[in-house]
C-alpha positions as CSV (number, residue, x, y, z in Angstrom):
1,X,15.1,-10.5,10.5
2,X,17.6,-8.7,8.1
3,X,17.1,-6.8,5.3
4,X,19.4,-5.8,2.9
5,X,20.5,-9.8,2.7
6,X,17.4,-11.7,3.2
7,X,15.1,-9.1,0.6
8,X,16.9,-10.9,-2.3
9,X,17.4,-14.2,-0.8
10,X,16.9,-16.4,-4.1
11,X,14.1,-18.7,-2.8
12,X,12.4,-16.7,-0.6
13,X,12.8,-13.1,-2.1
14,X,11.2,-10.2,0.1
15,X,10.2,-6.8,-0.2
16,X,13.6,-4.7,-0.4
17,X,15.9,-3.4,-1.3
18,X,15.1,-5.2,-2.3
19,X,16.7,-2.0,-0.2
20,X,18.1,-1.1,-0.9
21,X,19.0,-3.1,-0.5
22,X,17.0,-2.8,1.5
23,X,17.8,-1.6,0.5
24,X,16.0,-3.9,-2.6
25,X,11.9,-0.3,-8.4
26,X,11.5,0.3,-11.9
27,X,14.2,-0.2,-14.5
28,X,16.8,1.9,-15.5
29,X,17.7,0.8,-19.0
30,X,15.8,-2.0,-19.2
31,X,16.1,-4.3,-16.2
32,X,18.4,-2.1,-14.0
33,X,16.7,-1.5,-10.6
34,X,16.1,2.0,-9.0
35,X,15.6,2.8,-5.6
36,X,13.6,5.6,-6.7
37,X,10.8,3.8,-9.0
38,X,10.4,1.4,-5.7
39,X,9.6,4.5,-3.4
40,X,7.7,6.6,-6.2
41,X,6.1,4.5,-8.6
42,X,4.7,6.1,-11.8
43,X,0.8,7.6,-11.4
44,X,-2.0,5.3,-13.0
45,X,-2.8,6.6,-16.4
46,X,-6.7,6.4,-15.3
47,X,-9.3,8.7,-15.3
48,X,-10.6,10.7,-12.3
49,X,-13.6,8.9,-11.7
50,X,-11.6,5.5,-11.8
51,X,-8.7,6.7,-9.6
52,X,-11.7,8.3,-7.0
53,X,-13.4,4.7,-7.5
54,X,-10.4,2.4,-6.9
55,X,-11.2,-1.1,-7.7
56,X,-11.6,-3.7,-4.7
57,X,-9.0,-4.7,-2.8
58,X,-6.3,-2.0,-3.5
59,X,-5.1,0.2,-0.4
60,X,-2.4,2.0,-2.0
61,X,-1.4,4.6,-5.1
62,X,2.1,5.7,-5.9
63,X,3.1,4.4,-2.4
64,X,0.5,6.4,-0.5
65,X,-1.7,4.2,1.9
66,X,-5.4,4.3,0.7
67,X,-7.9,3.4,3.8
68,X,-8.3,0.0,3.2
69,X,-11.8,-1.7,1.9
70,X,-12.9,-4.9,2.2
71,X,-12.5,-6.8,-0.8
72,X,-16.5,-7.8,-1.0
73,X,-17.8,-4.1,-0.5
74,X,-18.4,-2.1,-3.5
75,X,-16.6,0.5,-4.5
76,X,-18.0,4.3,-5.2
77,X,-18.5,4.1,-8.5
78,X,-18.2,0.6,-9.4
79,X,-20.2,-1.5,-11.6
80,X,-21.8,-2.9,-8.4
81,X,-22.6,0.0,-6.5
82,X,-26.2,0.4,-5.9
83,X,-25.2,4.1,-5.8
84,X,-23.4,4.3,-8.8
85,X,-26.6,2.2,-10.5
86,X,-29.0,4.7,-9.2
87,X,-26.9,7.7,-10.9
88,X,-26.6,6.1,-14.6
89,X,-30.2,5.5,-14.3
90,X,-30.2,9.7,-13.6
91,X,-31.2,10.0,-9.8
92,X,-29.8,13.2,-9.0
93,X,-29.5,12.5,-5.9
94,X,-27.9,9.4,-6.1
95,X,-25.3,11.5,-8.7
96,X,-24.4,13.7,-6.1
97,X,-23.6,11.1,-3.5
98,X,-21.5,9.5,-6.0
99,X,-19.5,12.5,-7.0
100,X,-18.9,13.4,-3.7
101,X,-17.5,10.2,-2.5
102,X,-15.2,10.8,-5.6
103,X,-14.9,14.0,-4.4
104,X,-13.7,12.7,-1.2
105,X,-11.6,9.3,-2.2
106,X,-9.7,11.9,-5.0
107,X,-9.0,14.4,-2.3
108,X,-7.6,11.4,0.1
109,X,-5.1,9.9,-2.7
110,X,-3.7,13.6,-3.5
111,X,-3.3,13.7,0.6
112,X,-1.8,10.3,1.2
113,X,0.9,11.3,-1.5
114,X,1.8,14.6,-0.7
115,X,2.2,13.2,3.2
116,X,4.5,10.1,1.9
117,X,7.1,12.0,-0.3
118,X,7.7,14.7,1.6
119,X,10.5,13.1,2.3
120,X,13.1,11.9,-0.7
121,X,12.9,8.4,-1.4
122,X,17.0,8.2,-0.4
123,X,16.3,9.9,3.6
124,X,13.1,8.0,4.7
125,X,12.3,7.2,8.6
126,X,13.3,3.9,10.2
127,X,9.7,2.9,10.5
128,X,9.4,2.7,7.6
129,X,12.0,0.3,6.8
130,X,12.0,-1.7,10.0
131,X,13.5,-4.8,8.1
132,X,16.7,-3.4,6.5
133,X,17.8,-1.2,9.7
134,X,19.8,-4.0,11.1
135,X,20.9,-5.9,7.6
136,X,24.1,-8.1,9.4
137,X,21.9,-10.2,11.6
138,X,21.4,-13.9,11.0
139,X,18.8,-14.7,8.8
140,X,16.3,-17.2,10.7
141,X,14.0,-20.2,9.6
142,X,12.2,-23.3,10.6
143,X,9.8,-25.8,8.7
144,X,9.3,-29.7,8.3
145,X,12.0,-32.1,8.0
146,X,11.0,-33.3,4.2
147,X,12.6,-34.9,1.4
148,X,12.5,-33.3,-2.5
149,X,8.9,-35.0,-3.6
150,X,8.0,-36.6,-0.1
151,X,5.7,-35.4,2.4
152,X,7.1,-33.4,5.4
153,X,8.3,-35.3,8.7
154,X,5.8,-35.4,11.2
155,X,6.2,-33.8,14.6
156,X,9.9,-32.6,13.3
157,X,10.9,-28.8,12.6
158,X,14.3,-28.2,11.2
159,X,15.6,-24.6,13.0
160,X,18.1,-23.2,11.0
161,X,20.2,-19.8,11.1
162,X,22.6,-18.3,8.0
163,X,24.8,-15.5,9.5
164,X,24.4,-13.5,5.9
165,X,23.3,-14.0,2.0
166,X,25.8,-11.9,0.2
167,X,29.0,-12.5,0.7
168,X,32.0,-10.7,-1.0
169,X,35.6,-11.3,-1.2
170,X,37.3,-12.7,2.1
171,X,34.1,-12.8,4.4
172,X,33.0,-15.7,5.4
173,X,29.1,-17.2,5.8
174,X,28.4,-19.6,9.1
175,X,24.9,-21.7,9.3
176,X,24.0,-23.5,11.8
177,X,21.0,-26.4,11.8
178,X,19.1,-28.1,14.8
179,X,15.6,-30.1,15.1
180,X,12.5,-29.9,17.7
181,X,9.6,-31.4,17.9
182,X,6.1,-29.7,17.5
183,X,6.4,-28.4,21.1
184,X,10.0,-27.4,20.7
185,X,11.8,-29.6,22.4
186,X,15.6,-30.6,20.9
187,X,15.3,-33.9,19.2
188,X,18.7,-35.9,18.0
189,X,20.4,-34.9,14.8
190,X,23.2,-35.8,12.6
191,X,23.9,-34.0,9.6
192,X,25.4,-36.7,7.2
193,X,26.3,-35.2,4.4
194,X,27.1,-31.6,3.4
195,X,28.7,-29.8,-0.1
196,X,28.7,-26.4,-1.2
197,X,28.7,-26.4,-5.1
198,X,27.7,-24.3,-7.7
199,X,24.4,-25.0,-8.4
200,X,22.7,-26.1,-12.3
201,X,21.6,-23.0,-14.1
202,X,19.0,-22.4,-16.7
203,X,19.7,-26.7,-17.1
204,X,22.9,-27.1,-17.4
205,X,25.2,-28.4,-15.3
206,X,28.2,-26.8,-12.9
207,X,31.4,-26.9,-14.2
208,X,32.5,-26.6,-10.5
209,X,33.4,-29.5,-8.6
210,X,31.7,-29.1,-5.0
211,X,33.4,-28.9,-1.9
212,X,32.8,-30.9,1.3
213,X,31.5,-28.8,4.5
214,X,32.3,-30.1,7.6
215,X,29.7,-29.5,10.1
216,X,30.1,-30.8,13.7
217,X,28.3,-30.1,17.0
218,X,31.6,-30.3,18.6
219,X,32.3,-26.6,20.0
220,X,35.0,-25.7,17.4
221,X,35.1,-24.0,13.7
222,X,31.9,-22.0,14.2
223,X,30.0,-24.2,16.5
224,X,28.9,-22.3,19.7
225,X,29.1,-25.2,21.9
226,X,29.6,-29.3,21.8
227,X,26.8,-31.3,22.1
228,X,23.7,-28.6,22.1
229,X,22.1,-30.5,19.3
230,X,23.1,-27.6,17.2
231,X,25.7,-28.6,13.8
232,X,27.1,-25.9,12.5
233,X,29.8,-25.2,9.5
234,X,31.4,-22.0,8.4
235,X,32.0,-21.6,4.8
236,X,34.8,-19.0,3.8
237,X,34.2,-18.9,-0.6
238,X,37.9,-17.6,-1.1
239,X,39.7,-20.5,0.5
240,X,37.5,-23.4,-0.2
241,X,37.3,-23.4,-3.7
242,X,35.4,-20.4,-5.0
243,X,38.1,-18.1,-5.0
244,X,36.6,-16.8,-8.7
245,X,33.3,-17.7,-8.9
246,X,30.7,-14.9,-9.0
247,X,27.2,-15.7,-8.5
248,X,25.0,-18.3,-6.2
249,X,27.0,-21.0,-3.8
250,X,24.1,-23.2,-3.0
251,X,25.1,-25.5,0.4
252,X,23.3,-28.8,0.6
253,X,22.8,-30.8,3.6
254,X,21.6,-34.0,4.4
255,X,19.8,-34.6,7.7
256,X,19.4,-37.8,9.7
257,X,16.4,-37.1,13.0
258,X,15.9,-40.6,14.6
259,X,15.1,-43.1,11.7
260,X,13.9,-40.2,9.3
261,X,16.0,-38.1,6.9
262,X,15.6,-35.0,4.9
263,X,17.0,-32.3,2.9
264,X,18.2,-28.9,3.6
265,X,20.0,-26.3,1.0
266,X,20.8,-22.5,1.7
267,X,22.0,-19.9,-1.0
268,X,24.6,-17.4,-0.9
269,X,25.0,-14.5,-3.5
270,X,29.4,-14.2,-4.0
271,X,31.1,-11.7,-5.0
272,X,35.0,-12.9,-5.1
273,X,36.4,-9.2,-6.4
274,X,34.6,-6.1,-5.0
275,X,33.5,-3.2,-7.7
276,X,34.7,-0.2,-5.7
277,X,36.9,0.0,-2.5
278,X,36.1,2.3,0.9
279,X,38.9,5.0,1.1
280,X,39.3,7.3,4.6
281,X,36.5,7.8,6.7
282,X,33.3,10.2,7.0
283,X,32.5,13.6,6.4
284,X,29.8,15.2,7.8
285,X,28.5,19.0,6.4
286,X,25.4,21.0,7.2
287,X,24.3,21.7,2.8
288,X,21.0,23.2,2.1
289,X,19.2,22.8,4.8
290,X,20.1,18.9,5.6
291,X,22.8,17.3,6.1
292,X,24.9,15.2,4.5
293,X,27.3,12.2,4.8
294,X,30.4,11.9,2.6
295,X,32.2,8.5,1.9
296,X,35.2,8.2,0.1
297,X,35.3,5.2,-2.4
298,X,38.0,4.0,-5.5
299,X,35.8,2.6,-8.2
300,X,37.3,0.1,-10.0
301,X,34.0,-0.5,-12.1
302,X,32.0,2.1,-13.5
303,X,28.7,2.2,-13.3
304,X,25.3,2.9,-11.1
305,X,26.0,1.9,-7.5
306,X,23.4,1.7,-4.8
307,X,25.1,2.3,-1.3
308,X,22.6,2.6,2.2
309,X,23.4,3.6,5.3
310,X,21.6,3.6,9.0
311,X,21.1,6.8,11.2
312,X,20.8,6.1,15.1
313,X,20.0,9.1,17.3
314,X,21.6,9.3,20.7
315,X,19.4,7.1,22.7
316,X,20.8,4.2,19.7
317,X,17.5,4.0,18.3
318,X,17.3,3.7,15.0
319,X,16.3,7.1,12.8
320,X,16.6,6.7,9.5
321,X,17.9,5.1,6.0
322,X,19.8,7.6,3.7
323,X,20.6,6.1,0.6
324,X,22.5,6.9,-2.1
325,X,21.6,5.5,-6.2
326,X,23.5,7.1,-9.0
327,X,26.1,6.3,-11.3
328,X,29.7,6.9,-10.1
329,X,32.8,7.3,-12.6
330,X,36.4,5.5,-12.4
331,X,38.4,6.4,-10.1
332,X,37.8,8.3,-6.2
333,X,34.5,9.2,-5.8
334,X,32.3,11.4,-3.1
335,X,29.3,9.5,-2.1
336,X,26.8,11.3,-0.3
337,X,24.3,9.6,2.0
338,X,21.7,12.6,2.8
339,X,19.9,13.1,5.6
340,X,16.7,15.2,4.5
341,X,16.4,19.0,6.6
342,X,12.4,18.6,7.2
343,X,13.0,14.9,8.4
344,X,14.9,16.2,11.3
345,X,12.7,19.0,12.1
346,X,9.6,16.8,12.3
347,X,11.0,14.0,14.1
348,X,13.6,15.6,16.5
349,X,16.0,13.2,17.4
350,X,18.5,13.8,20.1
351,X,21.7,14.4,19.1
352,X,24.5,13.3,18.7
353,X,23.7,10.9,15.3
354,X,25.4,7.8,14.5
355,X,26.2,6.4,11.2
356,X,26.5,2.7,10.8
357,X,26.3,-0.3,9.0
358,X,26.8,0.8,5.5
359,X,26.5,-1.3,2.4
360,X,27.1,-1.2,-1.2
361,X,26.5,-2.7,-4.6
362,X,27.0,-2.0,-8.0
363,X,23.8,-2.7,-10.2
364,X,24.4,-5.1,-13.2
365,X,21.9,-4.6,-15.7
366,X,20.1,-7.6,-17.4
367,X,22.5,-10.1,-15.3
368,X,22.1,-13.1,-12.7
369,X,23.5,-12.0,-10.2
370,X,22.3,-8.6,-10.5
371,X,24.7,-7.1,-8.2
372,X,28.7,-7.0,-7.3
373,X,29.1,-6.4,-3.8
374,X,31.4,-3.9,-2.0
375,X,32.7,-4.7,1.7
376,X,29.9,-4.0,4.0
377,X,31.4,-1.4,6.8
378,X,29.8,-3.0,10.0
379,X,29.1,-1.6,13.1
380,X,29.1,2.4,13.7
381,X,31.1,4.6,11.3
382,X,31.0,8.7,12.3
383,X,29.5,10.6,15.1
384,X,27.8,13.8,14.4
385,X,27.9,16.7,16.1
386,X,24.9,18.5,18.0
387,X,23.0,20.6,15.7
388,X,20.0,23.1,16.9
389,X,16.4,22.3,14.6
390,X,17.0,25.5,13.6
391,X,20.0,24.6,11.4
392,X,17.7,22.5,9.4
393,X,14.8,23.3,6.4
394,X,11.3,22.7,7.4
395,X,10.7,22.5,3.1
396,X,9.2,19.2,1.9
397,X,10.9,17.9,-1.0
398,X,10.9,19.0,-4.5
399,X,11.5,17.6,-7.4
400,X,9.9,18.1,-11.0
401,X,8.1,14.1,-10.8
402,X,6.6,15.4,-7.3
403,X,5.4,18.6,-9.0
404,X,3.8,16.1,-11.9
405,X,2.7,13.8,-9.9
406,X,0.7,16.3,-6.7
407,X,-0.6,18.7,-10.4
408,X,-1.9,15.1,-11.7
409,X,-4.0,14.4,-8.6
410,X,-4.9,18.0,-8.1
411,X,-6.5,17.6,-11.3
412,X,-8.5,14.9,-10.5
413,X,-9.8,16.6,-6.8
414,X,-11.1,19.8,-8.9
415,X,-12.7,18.0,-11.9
416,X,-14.7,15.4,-9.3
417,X,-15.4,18.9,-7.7
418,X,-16.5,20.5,-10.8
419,X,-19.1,17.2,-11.6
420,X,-19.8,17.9,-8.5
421,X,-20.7,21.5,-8.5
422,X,-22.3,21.0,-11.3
423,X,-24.7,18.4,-10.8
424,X,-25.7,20.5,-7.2
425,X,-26.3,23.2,-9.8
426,X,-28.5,21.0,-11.6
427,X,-30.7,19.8,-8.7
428,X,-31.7,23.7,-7.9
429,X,-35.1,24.4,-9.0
């Protein structure tokens, strides 16, 4: 499943990128996204007892994975603990338990943290973004056959593929649509009608005339082969009618299986004139302890760009997404995609790396679309060279919010260990 396309896929949005996309984070001026606030959310402004005591069901804080808790236990400290209970009523006993299960779920939280961001939110590991790593595959689905305010077809599954969501300037989208049964056998289909057409925004209606889409099963214009069972249609936005329209393209079939018909739609996100244009290749330079990529790009458009990159090591399995989110002037610009020093000495990938599949977008702030696409750069870009570890920093990263953030939660660890302390004290005879 992709990432950096399906994460903002209008009707079924996902978690990325939203990285950045996926990529797809807190605004930036009200309402622009940043990679950053998505990684590193702000602390909770809460006491130390209720971050030690987190509330049922939550398993993570500031990004950092908390041991997870059943939703019906109680919590240390909660209103429903039999231990907490048994302290407000004075049991010494019972307060020292409690305050050292503070003690302990503080100490875990101020762990977890310090673990997850020591790494920058732009150089993270490929595990950890297993959806964006490969952001140019087809995006997959399958559900009932069903008609708008109908129920769903029994005992048929529409199967349906969209080679990408954003689209930007001369690229072109395929989709292809087939049926099964429950078991998954092909059953018959015709698709009998299909548009693209801007589709009616906040109520009102397009002032876009839509467009017809051939589909066929025949083996030509996009179709893999004739007669599979499989209709497909490629739309190219530039040539068929949306040559300056910027937003959603929204392509609506109509589906005949047998004596039963439904509907199908799927969304693309067009951009017809790109923001900022690649220019030369890659740079690669040991900085710092890390290293960096350089790319080359002519802004046209001013503004905060979010551009993400994949890191293969030599074996071609993925490493890592480097990402870069900051604003860029008119005119060329360096971007640099870094690949964090302590990264590479903790996971020791074989060298050589390879850069690929890169992709850009320039953040609109309080807009629909939200985003004006560059040219993705497909496939592999640059080969490093071999470096030795040694050419790399083992230091975590450091910024002033980290500093904040690990002083904050070292703050609540010593006062739950001061309550602590101090009820123990109080217990002695």
């Amino acid at each position: 499943m992709p990432s950096s396309d399906s994460a903002a896929r209008p009707r079924a949005p996902r978690r990325w990128l939203i990285a950045l996309l996926l990529i797809a984070a807190a605004g930036i001026g009200g309402g622009v996204i940043t990679l950053k606030r998505l990684a590193f959310p702000e602390p909770p402004q809460t006491s130390p007892a209720s971050i030690a005591a987190l509330p049922p069901g939550v398993t993570a804080i500031n990004g950092a994975q908390i041991q997870p808790r059943h939703p019906g236990m109680a919590q240390p400290g909660g209103p429903q603990d039999p231990l907490a209970m048994a302290a407000a009523n004075g049991d010494p006993k019972a307060q020292e338990a409690l305050w050292a299960q503070r003690l302990a779920r503080a100490t875990e939280v101020l762990d977890h943290y310090r673990e997850h961001t020591k790494y920058p939110f732009d150089s993270r590991p490929a595990r950890e973004h297993a959806d964006q790593m490969y952001p140019n595959q087809p995006v997959r689905e399958e559900g009932r056959l069903v008609n708008p305010g109908q129920k769903p077809a029994p005992n048929v599954r529409i199967v349906s593929s969209q080679e990408r969501i954003y689209v930007a300037g001369n690229e072109t989208v395929l989709f292809t649509v087939s049926a099964v049964d429950d078991t998954g056998s092909a059953l018959p289909l015709q698709v009998t009608r299909a548009v693209a057409l801007d589709p009616p925004k906040d109520g009102k209606p397009s002032q876009r005339n839509s467009v017809n889409l051939p589909f066929n099963d025949e083996g030509n214009a996009g179709d893999a082969a004739a007669a599979d069972g499989a209709w497909s249609a490629r739309l190219s936005p530039a040539t068929q009618g949306f040559a300056g329209h910027f937003g959603v393209i929204r392509v609506e079939l109509t589906l005949q299986v047998g004596n039963q018909t439904g509907f199908k739609f799927f969304d693309v996100f067009y951009t017809p004139d790109s923001p900022a244009t690649w220019v030369g290749g890659v740079r690669e330079a040991v900085e710092a302890g890390s290293l960096n990529f350089y790319l080359k790009a002519d802004v046209l458009r001013p503004g905060r760009y979010v551009i993400t990159g994949r890191i293969d090591d030599a074996k071609g399995q993925p490493f890592a997404l480097i990402s870069f989110n900051h604003e860029l002037a008119k005119g060329t610009q360096d971007i640099k995609l870094n690949l964090f020093g302590k990264l590479l000495v903790d996971e020791k990938p074989a060298f050589p790396l390879t850069l690929r599949d890169v992709d850009g977008f320039l953040l609109i702030p309080d807009a629909d679309p939200d985003r004006a696409l560059m040219a993705r750069r497909e496939g592999k870009l640059h080969t490093s060279r071999s470096y030795p570890l040694t050419a790399f920093s083992e230091a975590e990263w450091d910024s002033e919010e980290r500093r904040r953030y690990l002083e904050e939660y070292g703050r609540d660890v010593e006062s739950a260990r001061a309550h602590l302390e101090h009820v123990r004290r109080s217990m002695k005879p």
